[in-house]
C-alpha positions in Angstrom: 170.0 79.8 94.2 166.3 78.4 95.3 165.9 75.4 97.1 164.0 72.7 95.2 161.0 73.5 98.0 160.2 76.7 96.4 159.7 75.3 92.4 156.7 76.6 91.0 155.7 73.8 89.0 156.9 70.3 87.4 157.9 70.8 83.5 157.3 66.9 83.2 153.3 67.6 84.3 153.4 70.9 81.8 153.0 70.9 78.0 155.9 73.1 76.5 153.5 76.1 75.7 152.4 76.3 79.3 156.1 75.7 80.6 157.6 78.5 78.1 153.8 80.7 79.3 155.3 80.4 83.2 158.9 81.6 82.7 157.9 84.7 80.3 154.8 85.4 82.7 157.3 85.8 85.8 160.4 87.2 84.3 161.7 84.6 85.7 160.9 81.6 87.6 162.1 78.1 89.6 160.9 74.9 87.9 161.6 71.5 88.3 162.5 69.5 85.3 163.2 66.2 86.7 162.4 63.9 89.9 165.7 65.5 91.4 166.1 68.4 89.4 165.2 71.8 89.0 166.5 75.3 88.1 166.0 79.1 87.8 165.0 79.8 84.3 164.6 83.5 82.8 162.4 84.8 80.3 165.5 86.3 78.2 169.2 86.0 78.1 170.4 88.9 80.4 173.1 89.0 82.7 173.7 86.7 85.5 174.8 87.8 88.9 177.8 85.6 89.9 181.2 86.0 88.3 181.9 83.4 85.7 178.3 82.7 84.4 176.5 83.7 81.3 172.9 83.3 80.3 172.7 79.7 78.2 169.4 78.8 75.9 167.5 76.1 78.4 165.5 73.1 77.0 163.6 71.0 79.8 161.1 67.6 79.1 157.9 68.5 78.8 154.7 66.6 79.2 154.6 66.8 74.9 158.1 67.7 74.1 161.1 66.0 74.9 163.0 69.1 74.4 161.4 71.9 74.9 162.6 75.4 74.7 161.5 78.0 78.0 164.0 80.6 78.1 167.5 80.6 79.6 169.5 79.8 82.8 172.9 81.0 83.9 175.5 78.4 83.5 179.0 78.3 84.6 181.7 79.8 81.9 183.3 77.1 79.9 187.3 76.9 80.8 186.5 79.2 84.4 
């Protein structure tokens, strides 16, 4: 998991096209969405790497979209 230190941008200071352009440009890619939050978002819905996760749609704040679609994250298994 990366440390919020190593985000490579803010979503919150992106528009949504230049926040969805950073995640499919890397493959995949630490943002911050939030004053206290960030995350590891992927350009497509693969396979995550720890037991008990699975590849969920992500939708951060953007600087012109309150709900912006970049990509997907690995979230924990519903019920695990």
């Amino acid at each position: 998991m990366p440390r919020l230190e190593e985000a490579q941008g803010d979503t919150l200071q992106m528009n949504c096209a230049q926040a969805k352009g950073s995640v499919k440009g890397s493959g995949g890619i630490a943002l911050k969405s939030g004053p206290n939050h960030f995350d590891l978002y992927h350009r497509s819905g693969g396979t995550c790497s720890r037991l008990g996760e699975s590849m969920q749609p992500a939708f951060v704040r953007s600087k012109d979209n309150p709900v912006c679609f970049i990509g997907y994250t690995c979230e924990e298994d519903v019920g695990n």
